[in-house]
C-alpha positions as CSV (number, residue, x, y, z in Angstrom):
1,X,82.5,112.9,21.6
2,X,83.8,115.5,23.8
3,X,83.7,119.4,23.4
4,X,86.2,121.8,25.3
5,X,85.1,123.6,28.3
6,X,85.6,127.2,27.7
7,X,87.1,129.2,30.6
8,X,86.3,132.3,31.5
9,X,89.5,134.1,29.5
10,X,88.0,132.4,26.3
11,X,84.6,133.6,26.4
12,X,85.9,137.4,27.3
13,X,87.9,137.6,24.5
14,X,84.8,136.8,22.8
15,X,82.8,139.0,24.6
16,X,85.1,142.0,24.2
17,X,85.0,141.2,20.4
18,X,81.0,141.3,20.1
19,X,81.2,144.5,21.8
20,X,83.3,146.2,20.4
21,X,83.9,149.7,21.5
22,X,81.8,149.1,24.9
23,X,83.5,148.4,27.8
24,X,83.1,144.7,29.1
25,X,81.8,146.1,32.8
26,X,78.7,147.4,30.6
27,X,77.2,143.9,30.9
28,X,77.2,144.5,34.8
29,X,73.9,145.6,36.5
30,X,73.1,146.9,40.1
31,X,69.8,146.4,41.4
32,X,68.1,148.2,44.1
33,X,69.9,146.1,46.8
34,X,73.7,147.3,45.7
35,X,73.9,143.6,44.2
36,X,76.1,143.0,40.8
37,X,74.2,140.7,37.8
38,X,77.0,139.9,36.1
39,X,76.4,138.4,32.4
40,X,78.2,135.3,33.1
41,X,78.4,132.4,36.1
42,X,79.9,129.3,36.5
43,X,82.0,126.9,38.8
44,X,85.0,128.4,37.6
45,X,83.3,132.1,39.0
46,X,83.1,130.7,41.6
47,X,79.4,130.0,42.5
48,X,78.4,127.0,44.8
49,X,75.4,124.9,44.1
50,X,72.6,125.0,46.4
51,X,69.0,123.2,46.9
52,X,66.4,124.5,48.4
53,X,63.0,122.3,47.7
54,X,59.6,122.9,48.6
55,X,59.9,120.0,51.8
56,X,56.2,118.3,49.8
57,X,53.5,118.1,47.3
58,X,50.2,119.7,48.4
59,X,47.6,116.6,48.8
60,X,49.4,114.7,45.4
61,X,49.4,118.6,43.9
62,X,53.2,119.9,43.5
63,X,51.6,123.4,45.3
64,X,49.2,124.5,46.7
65,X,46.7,126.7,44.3
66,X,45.2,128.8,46.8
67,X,42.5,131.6,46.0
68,X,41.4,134.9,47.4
69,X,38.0,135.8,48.0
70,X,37.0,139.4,49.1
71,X,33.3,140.4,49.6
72,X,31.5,141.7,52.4
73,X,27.7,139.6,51.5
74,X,28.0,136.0,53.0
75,X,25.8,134.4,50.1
76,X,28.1,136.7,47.5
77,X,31.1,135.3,48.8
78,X,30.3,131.7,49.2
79,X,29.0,131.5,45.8
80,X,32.5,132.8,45.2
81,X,34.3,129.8,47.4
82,X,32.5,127.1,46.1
83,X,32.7,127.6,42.8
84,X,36.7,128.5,43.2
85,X,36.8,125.5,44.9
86,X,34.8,123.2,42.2
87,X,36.7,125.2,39.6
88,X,40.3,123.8,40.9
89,X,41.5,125.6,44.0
90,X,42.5,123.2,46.5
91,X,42.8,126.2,49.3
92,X,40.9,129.8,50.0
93,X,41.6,132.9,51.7
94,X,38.6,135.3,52.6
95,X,38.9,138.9,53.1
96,X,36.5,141.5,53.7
97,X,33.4,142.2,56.4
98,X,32.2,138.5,55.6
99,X,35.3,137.9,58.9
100,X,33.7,140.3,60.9
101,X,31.5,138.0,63.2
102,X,31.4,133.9,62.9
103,X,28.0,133.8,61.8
104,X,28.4,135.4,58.4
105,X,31.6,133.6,58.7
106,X,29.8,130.4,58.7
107,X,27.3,131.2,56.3
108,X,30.3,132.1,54.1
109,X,31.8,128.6,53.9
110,X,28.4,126.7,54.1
111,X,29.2,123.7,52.0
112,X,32.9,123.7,52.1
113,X,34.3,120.8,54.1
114,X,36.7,122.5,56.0
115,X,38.8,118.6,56.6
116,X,39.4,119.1,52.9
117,X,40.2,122.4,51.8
118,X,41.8,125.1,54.1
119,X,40.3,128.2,54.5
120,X,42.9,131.3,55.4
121,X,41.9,134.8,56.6
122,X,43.3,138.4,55.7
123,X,41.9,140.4,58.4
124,X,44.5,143.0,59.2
125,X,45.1,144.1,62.9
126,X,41.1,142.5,63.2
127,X,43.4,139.1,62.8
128,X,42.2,138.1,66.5
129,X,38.5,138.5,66.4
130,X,38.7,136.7,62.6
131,X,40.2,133.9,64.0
132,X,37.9,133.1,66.5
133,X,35.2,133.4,64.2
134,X,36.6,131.1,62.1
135,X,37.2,129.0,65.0
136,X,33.5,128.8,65.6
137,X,32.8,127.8,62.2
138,X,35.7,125.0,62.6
139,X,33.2,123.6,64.9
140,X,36.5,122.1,67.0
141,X,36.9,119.4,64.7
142,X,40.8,118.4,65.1
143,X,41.0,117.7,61.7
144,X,39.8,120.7,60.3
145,X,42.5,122.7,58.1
146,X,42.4,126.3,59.3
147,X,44.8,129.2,58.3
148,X,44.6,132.0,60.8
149,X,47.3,134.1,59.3
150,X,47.1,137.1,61.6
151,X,49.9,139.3,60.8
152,X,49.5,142.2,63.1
153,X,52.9,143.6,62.2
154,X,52.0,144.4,58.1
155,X,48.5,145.8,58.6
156,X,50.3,148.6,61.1
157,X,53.0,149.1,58.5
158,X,50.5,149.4,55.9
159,X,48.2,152.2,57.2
160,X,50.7,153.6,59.8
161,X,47.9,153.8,62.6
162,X,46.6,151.2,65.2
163,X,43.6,151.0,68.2
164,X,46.6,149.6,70.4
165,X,49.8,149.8,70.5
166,X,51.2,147.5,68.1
167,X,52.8,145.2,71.5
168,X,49.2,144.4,72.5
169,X,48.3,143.5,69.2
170,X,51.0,141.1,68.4
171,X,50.2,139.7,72.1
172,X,46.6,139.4,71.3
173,X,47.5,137.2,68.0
174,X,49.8,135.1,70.1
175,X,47.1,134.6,72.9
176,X,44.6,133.4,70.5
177,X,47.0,130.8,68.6
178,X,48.0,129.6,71.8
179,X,44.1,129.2,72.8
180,X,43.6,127.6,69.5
181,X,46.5,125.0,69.6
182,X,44.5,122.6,71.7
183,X,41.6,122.4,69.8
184,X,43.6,122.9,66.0
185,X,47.2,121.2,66.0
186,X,47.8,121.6,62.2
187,X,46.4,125.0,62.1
188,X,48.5,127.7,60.7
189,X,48.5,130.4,63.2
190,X,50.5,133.5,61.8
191,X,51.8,135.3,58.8
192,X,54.6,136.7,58.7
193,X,54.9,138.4,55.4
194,X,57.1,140.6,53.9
195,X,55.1,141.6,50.8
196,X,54.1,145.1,52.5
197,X,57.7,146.2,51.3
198,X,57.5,144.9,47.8
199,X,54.0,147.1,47.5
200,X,55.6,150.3,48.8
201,X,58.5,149.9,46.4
202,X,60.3,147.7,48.5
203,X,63.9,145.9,47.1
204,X,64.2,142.5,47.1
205,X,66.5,142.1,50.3
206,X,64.3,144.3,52.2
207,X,61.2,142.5,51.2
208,X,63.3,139.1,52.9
209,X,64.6,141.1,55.8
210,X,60.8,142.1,56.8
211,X,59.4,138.8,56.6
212,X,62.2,137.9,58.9
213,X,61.8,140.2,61.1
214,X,58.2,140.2,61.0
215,X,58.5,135.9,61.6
216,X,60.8,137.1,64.8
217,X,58.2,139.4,66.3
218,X,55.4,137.2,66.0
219,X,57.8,133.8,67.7
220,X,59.4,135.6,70.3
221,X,55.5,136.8,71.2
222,X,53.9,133.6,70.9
223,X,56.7,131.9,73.3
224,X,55.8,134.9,75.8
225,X,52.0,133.5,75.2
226,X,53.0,129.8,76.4
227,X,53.4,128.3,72.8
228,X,56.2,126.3,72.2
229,X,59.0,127.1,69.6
230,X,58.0,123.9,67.6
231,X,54.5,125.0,68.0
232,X,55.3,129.1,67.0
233,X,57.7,127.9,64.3
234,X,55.1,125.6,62.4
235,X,52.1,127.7,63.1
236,X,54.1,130.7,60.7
237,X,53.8,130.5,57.2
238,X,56.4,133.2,55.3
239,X,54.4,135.6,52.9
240,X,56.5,137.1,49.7
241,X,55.1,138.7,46.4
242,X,56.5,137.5,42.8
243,X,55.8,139.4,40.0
244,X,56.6,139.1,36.4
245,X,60.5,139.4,36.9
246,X,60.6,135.6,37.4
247,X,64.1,134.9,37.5
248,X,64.5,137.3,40.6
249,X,61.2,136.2,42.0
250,X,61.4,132.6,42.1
251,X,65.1,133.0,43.6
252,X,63.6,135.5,46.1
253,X,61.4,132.5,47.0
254,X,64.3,130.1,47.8
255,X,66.0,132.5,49.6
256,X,63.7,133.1,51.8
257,X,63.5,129.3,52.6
258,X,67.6,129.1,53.6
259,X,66.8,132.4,55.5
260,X,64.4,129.8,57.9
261,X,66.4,127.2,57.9
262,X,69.0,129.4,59.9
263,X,65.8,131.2,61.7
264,X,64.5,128.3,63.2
265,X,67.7,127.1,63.9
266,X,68.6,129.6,66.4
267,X,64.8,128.7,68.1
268,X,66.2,125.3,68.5
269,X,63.3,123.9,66.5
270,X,64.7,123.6,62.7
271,X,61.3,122.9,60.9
272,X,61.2,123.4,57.2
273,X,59.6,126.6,55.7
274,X,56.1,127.4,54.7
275,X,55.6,129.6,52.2
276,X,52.4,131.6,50.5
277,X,53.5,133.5,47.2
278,X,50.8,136.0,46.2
279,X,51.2,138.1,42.7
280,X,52.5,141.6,43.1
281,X,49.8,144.2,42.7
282,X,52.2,147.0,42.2
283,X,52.9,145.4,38.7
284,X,49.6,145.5,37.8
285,X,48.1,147.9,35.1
286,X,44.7,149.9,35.5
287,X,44.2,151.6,32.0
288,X,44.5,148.4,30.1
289,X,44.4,145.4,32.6
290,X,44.7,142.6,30.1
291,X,48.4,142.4,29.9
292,X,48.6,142.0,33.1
293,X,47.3,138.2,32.0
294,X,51.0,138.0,31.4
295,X,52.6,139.2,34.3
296,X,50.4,137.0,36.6
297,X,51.3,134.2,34.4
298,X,54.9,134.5,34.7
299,X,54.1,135.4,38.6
300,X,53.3,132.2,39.3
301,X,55.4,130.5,37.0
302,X,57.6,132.0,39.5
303,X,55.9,131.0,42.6
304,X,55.8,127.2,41.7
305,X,59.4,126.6,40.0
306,X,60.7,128.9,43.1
307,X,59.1,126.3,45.6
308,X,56.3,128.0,47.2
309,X,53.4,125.7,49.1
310,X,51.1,128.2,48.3
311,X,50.7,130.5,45.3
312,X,48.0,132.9,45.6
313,X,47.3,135.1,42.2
314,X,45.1,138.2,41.9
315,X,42.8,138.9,39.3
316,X,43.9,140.8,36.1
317,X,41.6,143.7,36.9
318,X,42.7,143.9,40.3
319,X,43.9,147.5,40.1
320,X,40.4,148.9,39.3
321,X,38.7,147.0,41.7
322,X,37.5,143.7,43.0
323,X,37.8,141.1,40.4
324,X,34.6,139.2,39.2
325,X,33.9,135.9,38.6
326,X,35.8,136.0,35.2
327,X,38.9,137.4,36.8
328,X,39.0,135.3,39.3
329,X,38.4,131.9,36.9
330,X,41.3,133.3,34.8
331,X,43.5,133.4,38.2
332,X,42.6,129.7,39.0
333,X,43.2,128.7,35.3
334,X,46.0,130.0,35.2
335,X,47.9,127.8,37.6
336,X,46.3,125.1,36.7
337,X,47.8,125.0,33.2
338,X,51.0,125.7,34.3
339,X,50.2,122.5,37.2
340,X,48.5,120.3,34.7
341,X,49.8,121.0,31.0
342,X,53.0,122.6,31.8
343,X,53.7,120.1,34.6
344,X,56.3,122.7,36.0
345,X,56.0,121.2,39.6
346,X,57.4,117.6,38.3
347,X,61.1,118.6,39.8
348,X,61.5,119.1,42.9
349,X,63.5,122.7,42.3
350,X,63.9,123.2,39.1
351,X,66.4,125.7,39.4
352,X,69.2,123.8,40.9
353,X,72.2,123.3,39.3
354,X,71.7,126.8,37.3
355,X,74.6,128.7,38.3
356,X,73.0,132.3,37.8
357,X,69.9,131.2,40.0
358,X,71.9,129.3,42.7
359,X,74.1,132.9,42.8
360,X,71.5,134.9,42.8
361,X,69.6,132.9,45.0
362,X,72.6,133.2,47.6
363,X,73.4,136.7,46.8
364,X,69.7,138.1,48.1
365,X,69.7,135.2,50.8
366,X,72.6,137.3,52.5
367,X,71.2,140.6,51.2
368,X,68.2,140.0,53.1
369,X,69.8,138.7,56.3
370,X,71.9,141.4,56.6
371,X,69.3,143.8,56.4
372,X,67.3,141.8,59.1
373,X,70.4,142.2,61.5
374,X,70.0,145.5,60.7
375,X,66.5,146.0,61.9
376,X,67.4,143.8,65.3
377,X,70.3,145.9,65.5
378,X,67.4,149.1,65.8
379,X,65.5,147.1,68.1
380,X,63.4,145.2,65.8
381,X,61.1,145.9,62.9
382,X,58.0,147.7,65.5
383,X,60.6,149.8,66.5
384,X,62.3,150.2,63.4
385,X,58.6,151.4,61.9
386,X,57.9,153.9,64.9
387,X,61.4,155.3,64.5
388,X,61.1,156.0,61.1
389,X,64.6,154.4,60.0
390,X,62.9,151.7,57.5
391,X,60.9,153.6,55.8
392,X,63.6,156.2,53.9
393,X,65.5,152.9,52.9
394,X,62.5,151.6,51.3
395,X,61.3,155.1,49.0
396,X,65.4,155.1,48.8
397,X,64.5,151.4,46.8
398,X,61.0,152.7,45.3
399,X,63.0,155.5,43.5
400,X,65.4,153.6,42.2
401,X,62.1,151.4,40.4
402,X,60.4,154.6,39.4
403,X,63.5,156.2,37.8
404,X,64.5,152.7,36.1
405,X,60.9,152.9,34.0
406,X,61.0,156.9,33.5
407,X,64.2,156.4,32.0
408,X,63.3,153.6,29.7
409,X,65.8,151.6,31.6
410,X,63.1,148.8,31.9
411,X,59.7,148.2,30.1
412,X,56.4,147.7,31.1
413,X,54.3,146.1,28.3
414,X,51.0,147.7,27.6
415,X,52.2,150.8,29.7
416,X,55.7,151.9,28.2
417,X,56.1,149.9,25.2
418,X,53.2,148.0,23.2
419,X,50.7,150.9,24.5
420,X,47.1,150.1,23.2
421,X,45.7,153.6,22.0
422,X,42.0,152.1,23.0
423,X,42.2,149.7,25.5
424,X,38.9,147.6,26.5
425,X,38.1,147.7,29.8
426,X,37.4,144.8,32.2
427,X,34.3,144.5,34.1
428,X,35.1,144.8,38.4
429,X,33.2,144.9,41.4
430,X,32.8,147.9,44.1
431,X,36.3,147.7,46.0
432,X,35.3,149.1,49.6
433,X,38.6,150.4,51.3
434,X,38.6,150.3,55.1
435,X,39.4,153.4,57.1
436,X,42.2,152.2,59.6
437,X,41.7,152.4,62.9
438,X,43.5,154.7,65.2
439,X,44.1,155.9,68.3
440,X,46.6,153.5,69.7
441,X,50.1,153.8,67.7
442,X,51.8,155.3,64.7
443,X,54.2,155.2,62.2
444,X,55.1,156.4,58.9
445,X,52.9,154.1,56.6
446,X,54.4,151.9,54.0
447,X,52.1,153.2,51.2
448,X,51.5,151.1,48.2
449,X,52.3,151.6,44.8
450,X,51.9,150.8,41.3
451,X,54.5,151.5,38.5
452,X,52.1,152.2,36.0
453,X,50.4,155.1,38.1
454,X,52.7,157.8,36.3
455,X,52.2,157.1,33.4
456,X,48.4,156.4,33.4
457,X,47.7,160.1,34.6
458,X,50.3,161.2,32.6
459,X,48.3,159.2,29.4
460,X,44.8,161.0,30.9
461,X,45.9,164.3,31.3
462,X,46.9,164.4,27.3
């Protein structure tokens, strides 16, 4: 039996019927990058199908389910490791003064068979000195699965100060890959993440254009250090933040593999993309943290069917401080329900063939490029962030979020709708900011932010 396909005349006339006296362009949205959701998609629209796969499973996983660790007490933190990774985690990133040196660096992952399960560091413009700890602890073994990650180019957007200027910082990062690639071939040297601009209230596109950018400072860098383009291109792994808008998210993620593909074309190395996605953290509620179960649920739901390697998720009581044991166990759980009952890494991208996702998917692929040629076109993103010409676009973007939830436009649960009157707390650890260090170079910091701020010191001053 065969049914009639409806064009797209038919289903207006029905559409105009439902709505009655509301015009049919009322069903069109704008988001913060100027881009039209329209309410319907199709091949007769049309939209062309696209793939964009993850390139393999994670050691017989379908991603990688990576956690964060952040302490400053070497004994605190690996208790912390080895019970993530006994719990389920097949990876780990550390963060915190544990990096500071290689012997609490060591005493840190005592136990952990770094041949097994790679260990990643978030050390901010310190990315250098971390990575040579972690080096040491590596103990040279070729096989060993280390994850530098320095990403030089965030931490200075982040805080808006630096010891050097940021040049001899990005040069430093490349020197020390490049004395590393002897001794760690698989090694992942750089990160080159654009989740500093989701934080701030970045847009989608300009999120993408960063990590771009950011990927271009670190290669071009690295090739001035004596690496290779096949070694600089495989030693970055892209960084992007999903939150609980999953459609958007998990299209943000393929988007941001076809913007590599075309990257490392023009290096002349085409290598497939590596991507970390970590949970937003400007999602996340402080005055009542447990719906925030939710949005890190749907976060990674996001991560995974969008085809990230890695999917990193923080703790629900994040916002308030550093999450505890309990927080961090809910985090691992988390994905592995969604691996292991769900089974939502069984197709290889799930969301080809949809003909919303595969547009939208397109539609911030070429958002976010064009805002990269943008930022080459002002020199690159360093000089883009000490002139001061990505910033305005970005609170330009963060406005557009803010006024969106002050004008009931969009919902938060548990903060605009749903409100508990008496929310229970969640128990946290002592979260122990680090001043940045300055002296060296400036720019206007990309602050960040959380939605629910407003309206939690709005709900406290009543």
């Amino acid at each position: 039996m065969t049914f009639p396909t409806p064009s797209p005349a038919d289903w207006k006339a029905l559409a105009e019927k439902a709505l009655k006296d509301r015009p049919i362009e009322s069903l069109i949205h704008l988001d913060a990058d100027h881009l039209a959701v329209r309410p319907l998609y199709g091949a007769a629209t049309g939209v062309q199908p696209l793939s964009a796969p993850r390139p393999s499973d994670a050691d017989g996983r379908a991603w990688d389910l990576r956690t964060l660790v952040e302490g400053d007490e070497a004994a605190a933190v690996n208790a912390a490791v080895l019970a993530d990774l006994e719990g389920g985690a097949a990876s780990v990133v550390l963060k915190g003064a544990v990096l500071a040196d290689s012997a609490p660096l060591a005493a840190a992952l005592d136990g952990v068979a770094l041949e097994l399960a790679a260990v990643g560091l978030d050390a901010g413009l310190d990315g250098p000195e971390a990575a040579n700890a972690l080096a040491v602890a590596g103990k040279g073994s070729p096989r060993a699965k280390l994850m530098f990650h320095m990403d030089p180019v965030s931490a200075f957007a982040e805080t808006g100060a630096a010891p050097r200027a940021l040049e001899e910082h990005l040069m430093l990062a490349a020197n020390t890959a490049a004395r590393h690639a002897g001794a760690y071939p698989d090694a992942r040297f750089f990160m080159a993440s654009g989740r500093v601009v989701h934080e701030a209230g970045g847009s989608i596109g300009q999120e993408l254009a960063f990590a771009t950018a950011n990927a271009v400072a670190l290669i071009r860098t690295a090739l001035e250090a004596g690496m290779t383009a096949e070694q600089a291109l495989k030693g970055t792994v892209l960084g992007v933040a999903v939150d609980q808008e999953y459609f958007d998210s998990l299209a943000k993620v393929r988007a941001l593999r076809l913007m590599w593909r075309t990257l490392s074309r023009t290096f002349g190395a085409e290598t497939p993309a590596l991507i970390e996605a970590r949970s937003s953290r400007r999602m996340l509620s402080a005055r009542d943290p447990w719906p925030n179960l939710l949005r890190l649920t749907a976060a990674g739901f996001a991560g995974a069917v969008g085809g990230a390697d890695a999917v990193v998720l923080d703790g629900f009581s994040r916002a308030t401080g550093r999450p505890d044991a309990f927080a961090r166990r809910q985090a691992r759980n988390t994905q592995l329900v969604l691996m292991e009952e769900a089974h939502i890494g069984r197709v290889d991208d799930p969301a080809a063939g949809s003909w919303f996702l595969d547009q939208r998917t397109r539609e911030l692929a070429e958002a976010g490029w064009a805002e990269f040629q943008k930022i080459e076109a002002e020199g690159g993103v360093v000089e883009a962030l000490r002139g001061h010409v990505i910033q305005p676009r970005i609170a330009r973007a963060r406005q557009t979020l803010e006024a969106a939830l002050a004008g009931g436009v969009t919902q938060m649960v548990g903060v605009t709708k749903f409100v508990d009157a008496d929310p229970r707390p969640a128990p946290v650890g002592p979260d122990r900011p680090v001043a940045p260090k300055a002296g060296g170079d400036t720019c206007e910091p990309l602050t960040p932010m959380r939605l629910a701020a407003p309206f939690e010191a709005k709900e406290a001053g009543q």
